[in-house]
MDAnalysis code that builds the backbone (N, CA, C; Angstrom):
import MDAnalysis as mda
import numpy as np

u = mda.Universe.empty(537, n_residues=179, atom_resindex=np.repeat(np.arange(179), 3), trajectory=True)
u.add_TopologyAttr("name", ["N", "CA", "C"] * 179)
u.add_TopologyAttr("resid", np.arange(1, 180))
u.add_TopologyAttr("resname", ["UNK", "UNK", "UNK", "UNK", "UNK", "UNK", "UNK", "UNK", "UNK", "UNK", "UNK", "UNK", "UNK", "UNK", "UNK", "UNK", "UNK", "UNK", "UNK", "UNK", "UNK", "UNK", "UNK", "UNK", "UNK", "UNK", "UNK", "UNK", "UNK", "UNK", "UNK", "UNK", "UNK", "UNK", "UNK", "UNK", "UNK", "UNK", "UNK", "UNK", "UNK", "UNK", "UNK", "UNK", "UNK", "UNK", "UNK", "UNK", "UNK", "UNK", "UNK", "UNK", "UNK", "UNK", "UNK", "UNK", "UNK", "UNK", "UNK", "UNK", "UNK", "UNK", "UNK", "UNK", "UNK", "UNK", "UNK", "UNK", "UNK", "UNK", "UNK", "UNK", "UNK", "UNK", "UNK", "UNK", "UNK", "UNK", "UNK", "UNK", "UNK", "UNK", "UNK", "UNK", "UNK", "UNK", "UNK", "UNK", "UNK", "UNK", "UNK", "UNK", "UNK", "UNK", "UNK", "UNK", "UNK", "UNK", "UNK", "UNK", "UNK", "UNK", "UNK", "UNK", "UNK", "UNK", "UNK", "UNK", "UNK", "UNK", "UNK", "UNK", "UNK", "UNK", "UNK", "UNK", "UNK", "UNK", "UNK", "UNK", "UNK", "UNK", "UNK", "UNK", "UNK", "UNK", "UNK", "UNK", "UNK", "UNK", "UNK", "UNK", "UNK", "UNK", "UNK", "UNK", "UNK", "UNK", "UNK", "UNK", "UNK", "UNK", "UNK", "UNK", "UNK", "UNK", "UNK", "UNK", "UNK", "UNK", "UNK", "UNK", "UNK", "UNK", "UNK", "UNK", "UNK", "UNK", "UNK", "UNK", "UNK", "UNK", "UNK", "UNK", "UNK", "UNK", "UNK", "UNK", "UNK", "UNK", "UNK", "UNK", "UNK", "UNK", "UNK", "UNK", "UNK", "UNK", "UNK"])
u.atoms.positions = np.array([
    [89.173, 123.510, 114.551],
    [89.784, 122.205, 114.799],
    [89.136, 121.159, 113.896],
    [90.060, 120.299, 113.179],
    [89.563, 119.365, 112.385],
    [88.968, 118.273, 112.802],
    [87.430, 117.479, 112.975],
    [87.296, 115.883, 113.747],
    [87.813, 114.800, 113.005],
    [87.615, 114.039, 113.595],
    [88.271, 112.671, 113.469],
    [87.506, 112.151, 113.973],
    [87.278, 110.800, 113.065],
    [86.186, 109.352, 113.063],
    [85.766, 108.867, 112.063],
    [84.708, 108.528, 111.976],
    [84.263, 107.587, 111.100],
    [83.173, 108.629, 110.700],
    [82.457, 108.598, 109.626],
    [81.127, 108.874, 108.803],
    [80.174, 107.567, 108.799],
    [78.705, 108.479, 109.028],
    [78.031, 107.260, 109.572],
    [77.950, 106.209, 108.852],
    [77.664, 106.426, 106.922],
    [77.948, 105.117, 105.922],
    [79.397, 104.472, 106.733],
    [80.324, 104.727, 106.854],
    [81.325, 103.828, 106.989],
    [80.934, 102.687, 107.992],
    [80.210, 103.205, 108.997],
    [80.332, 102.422, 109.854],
    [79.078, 100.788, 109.433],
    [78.171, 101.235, 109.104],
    [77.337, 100.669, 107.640],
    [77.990, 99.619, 106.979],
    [78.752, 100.610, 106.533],
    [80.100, 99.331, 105.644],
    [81.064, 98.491, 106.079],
    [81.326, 98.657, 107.388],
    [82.182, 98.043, 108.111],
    [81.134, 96.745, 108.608],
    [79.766, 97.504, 109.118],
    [79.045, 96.083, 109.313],
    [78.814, 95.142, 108.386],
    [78.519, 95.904, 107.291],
    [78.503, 94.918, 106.108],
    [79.010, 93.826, 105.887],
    [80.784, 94.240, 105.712],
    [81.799, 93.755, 106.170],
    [81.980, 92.470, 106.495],
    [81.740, 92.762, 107.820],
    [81.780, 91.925, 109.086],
    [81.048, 90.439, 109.043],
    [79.957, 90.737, 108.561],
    [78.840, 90.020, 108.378],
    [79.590, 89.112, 107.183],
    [79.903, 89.764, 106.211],
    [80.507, 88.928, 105.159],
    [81.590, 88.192, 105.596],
    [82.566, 88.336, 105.898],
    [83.653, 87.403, 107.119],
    [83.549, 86.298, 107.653],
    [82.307, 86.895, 108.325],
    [81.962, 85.617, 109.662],
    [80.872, 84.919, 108.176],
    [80.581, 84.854, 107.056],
    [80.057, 83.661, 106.237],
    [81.220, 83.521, 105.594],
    [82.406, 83.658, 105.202],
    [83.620, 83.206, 104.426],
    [84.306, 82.028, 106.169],
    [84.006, 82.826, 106.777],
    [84.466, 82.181, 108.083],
    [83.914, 80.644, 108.669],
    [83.004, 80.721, 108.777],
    [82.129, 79.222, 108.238],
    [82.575, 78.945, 106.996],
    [82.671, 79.122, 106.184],
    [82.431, 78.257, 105.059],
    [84.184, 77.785, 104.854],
    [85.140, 78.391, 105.733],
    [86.162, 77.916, 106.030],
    [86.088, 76.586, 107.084],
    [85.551, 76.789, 108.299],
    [85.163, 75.834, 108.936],
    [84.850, 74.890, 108.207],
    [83.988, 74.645, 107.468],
    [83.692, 73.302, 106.444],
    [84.696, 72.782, 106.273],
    [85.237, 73.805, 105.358],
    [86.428, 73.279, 104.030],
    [87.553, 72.629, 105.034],
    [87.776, 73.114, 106.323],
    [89.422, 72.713, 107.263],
    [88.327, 71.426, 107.713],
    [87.256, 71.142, 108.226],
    [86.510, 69.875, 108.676],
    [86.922, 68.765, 107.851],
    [86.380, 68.916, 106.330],
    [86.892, 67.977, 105.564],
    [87.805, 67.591, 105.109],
    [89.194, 68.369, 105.397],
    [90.388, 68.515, 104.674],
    [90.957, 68.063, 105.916],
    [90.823, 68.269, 107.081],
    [91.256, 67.198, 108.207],
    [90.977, 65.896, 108.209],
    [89.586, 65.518, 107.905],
    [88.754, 64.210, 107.907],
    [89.712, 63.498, 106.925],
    [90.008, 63.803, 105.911],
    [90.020, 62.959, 104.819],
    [92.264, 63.324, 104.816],
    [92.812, 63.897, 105.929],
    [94.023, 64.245, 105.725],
    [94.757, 62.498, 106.475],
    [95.938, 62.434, 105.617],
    [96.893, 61.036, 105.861],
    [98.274, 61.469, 106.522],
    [99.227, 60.479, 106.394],
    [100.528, 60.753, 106.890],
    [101.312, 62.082, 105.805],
    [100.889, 61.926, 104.857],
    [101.807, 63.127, 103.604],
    [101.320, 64.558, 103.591],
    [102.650, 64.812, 103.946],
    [102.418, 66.529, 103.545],
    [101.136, 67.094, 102.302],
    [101.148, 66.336, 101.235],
    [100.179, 66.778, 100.224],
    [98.733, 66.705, 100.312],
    [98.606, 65.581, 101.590],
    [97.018, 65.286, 102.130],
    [97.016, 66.161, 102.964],
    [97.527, 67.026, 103.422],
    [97.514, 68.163, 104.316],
    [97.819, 69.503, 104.233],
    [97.855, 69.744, 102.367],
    [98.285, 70.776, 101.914],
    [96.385, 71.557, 102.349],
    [95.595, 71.136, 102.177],
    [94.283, 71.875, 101.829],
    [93.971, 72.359, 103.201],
    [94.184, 71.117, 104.428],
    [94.063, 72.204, 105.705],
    [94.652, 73.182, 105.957],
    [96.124, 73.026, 105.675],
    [96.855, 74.358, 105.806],
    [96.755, 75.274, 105.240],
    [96.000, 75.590, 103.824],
    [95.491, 76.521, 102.999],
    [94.184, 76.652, 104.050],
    [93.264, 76.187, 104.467],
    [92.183, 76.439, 104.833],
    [92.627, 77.254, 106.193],
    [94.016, 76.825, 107.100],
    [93.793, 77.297, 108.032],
    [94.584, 78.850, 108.126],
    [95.154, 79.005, 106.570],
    [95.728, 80.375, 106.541],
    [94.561, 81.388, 106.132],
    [94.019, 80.519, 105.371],
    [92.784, 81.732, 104.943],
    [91.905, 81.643, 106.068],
    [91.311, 80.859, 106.948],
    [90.522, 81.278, 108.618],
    [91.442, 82.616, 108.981],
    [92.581, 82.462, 109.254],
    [93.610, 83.264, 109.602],
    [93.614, 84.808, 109.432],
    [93.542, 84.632, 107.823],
    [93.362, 85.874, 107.041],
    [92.090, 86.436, 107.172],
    [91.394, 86.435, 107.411],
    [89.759, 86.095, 107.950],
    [89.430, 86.727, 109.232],
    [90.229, 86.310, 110.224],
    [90.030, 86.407, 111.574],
    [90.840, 87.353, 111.149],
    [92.146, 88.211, 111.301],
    [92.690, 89.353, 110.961],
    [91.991, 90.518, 110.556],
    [91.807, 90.055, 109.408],
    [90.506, 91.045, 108.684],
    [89.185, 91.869, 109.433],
    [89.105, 90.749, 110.277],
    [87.588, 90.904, 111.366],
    [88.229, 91.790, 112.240],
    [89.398, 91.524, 112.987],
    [89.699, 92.499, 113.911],
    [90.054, 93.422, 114.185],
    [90.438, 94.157, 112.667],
    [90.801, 95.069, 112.563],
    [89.364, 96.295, 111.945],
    [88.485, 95.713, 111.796],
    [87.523, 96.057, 111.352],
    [86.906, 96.070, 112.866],
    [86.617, 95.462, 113.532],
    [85.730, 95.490, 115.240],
    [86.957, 96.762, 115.590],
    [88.054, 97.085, 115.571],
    [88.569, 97.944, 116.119],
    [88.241, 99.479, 115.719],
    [88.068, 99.496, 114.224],
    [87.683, 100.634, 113.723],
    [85.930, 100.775, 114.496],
    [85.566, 100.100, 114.483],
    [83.445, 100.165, 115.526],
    [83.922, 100.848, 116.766],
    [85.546, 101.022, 117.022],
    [85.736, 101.715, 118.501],
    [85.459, 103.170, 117.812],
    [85.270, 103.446, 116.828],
    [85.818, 105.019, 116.706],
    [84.535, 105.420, 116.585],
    [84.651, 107.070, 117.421],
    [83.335, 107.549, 116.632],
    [83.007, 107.922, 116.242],
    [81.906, 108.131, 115.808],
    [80.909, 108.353, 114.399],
    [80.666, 110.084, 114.438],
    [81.243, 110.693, 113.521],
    [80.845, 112.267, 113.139],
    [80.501, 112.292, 112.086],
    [79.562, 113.694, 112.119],
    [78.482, 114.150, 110.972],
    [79.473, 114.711, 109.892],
    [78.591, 114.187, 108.748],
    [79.194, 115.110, 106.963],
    [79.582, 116.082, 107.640],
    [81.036, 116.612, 107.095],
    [80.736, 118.624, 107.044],
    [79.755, 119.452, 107.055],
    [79.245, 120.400, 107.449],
    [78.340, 121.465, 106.688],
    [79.066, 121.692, 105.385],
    [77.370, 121.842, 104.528],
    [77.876, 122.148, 103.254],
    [77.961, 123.458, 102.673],
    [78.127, 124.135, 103.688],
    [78.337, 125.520, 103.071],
    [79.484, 125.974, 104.055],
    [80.967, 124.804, 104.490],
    [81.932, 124.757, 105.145],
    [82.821, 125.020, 104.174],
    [83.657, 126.161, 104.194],
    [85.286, 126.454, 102.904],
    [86.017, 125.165, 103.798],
    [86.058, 124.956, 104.500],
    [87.511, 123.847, 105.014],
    [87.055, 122.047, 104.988],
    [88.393, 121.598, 104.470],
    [88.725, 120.454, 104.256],
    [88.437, 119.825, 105.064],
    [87.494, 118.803, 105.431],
    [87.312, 117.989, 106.496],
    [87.138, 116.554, 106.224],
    [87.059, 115.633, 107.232],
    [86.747, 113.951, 106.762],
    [85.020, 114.241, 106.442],
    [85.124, 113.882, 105.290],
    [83.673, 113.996, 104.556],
    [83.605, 115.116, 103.237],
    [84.842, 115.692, 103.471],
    [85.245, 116.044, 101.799],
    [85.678, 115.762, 100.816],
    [84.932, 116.286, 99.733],
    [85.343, 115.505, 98.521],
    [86.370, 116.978, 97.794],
    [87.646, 116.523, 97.684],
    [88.665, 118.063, 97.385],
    [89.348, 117.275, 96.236],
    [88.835, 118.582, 94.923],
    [89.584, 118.275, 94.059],
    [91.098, 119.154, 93.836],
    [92.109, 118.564, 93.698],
    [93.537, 118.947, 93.474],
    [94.396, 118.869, 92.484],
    [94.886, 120.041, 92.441],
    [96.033, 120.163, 91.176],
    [97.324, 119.643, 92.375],
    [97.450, 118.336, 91.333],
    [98.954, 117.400, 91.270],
    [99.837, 117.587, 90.393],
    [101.019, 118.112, 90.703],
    [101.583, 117.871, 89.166],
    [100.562, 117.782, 88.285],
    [99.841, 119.025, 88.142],
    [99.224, 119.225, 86.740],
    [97.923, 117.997, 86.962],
    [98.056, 116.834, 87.364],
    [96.812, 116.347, 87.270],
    [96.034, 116.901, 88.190],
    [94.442, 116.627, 87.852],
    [93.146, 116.726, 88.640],
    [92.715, 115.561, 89.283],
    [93.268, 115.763, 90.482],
    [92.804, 114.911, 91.124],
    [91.813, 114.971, 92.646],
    [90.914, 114.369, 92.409],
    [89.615, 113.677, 93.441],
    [90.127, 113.256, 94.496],
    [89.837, 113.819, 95.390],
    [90.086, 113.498, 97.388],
    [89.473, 112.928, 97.773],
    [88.621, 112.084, 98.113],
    [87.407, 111.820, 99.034],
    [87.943, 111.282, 100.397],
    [87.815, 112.317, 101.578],
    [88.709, 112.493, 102.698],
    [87.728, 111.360, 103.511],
    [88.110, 110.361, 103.962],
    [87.095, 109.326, 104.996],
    [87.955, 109.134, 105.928],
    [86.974, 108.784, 107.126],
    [87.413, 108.318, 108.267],
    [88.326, 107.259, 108.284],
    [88.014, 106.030, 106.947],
    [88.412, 104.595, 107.045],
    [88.788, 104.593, 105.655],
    [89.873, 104.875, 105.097],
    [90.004, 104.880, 103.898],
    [90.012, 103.107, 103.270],
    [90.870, 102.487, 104.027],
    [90.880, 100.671, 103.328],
    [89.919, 100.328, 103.559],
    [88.553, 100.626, 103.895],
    [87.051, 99.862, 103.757],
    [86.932, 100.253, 102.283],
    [87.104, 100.740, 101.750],
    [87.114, 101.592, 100.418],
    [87.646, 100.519, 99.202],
    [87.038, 100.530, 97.937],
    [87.281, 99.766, 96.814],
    [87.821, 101.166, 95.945],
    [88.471, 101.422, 94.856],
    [89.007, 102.594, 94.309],
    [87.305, 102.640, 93.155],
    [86.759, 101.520, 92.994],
    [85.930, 101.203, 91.888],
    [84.583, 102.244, 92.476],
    [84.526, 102.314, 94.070],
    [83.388, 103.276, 94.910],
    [83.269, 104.205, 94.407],
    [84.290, 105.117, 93.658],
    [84.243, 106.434, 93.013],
    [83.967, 106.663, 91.675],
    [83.378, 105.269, 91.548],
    [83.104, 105.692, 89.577],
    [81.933, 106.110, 89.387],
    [81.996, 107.129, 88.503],
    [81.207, 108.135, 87.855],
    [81.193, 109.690, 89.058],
    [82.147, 109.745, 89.358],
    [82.656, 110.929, 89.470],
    [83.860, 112.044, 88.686],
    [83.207, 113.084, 87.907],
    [83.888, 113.017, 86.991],
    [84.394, 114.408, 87.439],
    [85.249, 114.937, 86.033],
    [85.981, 116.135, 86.252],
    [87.179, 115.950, 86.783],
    [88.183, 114.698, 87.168],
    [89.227, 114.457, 87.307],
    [89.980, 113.371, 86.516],
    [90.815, 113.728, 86.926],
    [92.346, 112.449, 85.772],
    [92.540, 111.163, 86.504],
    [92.193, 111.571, 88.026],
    [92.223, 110.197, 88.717],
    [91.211, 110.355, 90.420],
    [90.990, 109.930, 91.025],
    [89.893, 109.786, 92.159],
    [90.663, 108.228, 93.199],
    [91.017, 108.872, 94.263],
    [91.136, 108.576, 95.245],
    [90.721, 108.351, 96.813],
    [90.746, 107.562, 97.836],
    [90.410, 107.576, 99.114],
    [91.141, 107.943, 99.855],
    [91.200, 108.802, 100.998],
    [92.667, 109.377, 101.534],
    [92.029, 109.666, 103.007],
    [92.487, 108.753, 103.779],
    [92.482, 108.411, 104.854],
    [93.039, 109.479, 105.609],
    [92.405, 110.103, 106.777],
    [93.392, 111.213, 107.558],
    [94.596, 111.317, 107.968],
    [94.966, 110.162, 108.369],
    [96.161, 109.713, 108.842],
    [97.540, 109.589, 107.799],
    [96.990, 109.816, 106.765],
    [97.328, 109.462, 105.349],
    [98.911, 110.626, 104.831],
    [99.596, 110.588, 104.596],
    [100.612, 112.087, 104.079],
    [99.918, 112.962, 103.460],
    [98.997, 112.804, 102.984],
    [97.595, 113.706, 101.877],
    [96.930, 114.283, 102.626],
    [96.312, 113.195, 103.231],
    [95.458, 113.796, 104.530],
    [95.914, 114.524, 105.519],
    [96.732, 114.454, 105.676],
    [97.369, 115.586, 106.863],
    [97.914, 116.913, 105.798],
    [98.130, 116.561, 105.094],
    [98.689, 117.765, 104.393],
    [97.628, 119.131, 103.730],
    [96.271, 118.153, 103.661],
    [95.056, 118.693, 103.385],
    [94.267, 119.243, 104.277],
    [94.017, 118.501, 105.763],
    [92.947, 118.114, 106.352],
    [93.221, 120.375, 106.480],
    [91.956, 120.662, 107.401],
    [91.688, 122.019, 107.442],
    [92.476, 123.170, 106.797],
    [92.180, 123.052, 105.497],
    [93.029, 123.649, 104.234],
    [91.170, 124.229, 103.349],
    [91.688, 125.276, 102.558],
    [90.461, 125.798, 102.070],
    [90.600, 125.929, 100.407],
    [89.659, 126.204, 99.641],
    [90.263, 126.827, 98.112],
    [91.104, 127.697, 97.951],
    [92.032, 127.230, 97.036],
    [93.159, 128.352, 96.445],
    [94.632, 127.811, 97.399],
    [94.327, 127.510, 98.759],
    [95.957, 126.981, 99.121],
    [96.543, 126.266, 98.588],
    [98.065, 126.447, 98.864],
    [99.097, 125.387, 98.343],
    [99.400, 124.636, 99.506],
    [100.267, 123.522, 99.223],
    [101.063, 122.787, 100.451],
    [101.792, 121.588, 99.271],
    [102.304, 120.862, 100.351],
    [103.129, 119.740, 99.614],
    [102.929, 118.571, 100.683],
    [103.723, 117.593, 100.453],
    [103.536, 116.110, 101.530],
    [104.312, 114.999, 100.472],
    [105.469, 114.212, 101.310],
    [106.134, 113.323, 101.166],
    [105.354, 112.266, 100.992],
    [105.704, 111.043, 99.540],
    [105.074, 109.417, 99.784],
    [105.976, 109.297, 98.652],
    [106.194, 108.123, 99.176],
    [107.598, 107.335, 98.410],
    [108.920, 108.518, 97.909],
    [109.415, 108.930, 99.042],
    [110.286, 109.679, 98.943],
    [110.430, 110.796, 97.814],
    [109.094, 110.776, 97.269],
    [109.096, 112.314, 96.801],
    [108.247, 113.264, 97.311],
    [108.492, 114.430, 97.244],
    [107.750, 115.207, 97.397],
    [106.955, 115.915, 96.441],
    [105.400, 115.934, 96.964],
    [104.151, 116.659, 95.897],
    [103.742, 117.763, 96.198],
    [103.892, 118.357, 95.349],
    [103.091, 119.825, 95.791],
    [101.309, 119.647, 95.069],
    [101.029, 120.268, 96.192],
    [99.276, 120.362, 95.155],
    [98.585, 121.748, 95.299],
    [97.718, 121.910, 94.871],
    [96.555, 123.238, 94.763],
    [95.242, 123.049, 95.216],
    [94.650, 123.253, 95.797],
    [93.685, 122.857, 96.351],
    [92.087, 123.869, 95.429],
    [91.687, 123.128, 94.573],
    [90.960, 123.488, 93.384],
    [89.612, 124.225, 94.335],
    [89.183, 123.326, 94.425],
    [87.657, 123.312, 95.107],
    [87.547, 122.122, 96.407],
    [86.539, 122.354, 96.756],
    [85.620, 121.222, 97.970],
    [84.246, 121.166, 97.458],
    [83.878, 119.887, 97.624],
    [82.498, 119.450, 98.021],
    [82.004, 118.648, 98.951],
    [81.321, 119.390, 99.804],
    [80.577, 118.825, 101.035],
    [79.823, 118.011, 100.968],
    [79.116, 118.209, 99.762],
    [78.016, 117.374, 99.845],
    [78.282, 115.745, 98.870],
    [79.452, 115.858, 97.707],
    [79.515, 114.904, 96.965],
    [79.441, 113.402, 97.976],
    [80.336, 112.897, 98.939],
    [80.616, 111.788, 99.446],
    [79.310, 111.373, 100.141],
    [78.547, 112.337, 100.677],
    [77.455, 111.980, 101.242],
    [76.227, 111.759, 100.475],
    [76.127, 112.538, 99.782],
    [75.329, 111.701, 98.436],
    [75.744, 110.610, 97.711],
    [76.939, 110.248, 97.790],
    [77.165, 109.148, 96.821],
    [77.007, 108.036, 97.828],
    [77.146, 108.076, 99.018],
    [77.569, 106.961, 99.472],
    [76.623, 106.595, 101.196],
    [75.896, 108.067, 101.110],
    [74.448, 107.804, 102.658],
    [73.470, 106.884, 102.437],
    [73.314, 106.333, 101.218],
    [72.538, 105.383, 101.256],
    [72.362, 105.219, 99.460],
    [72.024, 104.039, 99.145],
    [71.806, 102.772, 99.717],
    [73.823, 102.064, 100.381],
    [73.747, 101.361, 101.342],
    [75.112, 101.357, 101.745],
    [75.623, 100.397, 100.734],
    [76.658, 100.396, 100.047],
    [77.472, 99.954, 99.366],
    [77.506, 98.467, 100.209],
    [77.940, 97.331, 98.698],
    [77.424, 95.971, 99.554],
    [79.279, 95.582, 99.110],
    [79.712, 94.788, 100.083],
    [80.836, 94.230, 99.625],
    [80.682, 93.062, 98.674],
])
């Protein structure tokens, strides 16, 4: 049976996160303080609160969807001497001919695409969330299988090259990635 959750860096990164928010979050507070103070009868003296109070907005969104993912819980890397695809594998795949980099996470949108540079041996390197058409199409799959999976109304077939257990957790158990 395949788990589901988070990897303990993620959760790391999510605090990170968080922390960063709630200081964009204040420093919104300021900006809507003064942009009220100094706002008149015209729409244009009141253009900057309403920018200030969409980005609080965007802000507070951001946060809560992030405190929701802190509900999930936290499971260990794969074993690294595991043949099957799990959240915490790094699976490289024949795509249409390209080589492409899996890195299977619990939380794939905490993820920057830039996290995976200098991982080499592929044409392109990706985050692929379980929940994901990839991710399901992958998740407890071993070397040498085939399968396919629908996104944007086509369908991909892939090959499932290799796994590494250990790549994501070395790249990314410490030091935790700073937003």
């Amino acid at each position: 049976m395949v788990k589901s959750g988070l990897l303990p860096h993620e959760r790391a990164m999510i605090e990170v996160s968080l922390e960063a928010l709630a200081a964009e979050q204040r420093n919104m507070a300021v900006v809507r303080a003064e942009a009220m103070s100094q706002s008149s009868e015209t729409w244009h003296d009141n253009a900057p609160a309403d920018a200030a109070n969409l980005e609080a907005s965007r802000v507070t969104s951001a946060a809560k969807a992030l405190v929701r993912l802190l509900g999930t819980p936290i499971i260990d890397y794969p074993p690294e001497a595991s043949p099957i695809i799990e959240i915490g594998s790094f699976v490289l795949l024949d795509i249409w001919g390209m080589r492409v980099g899996a890195a299977v996470v619990g939380a794939s949108q905490i993820y920057q695409e830039s996290d995976l540079a200098g991982v080499e041996g592929t044409d392109e390197n990706m985050f692929v969330g379980v929940n994901s058409a990839l991710g399901l199409a992958i998740l407890g799959r071993s070397a040498g299988n085939q399968g396919s999976y629908e996104a944007a109304d086509q369908t991909f077939t892939f090959t499932v090259l290799g796994i590494d257990q250990k790549l994501i957790k070395d790249h990314f158990a410490s030091p935790v990635p700073q937003v």
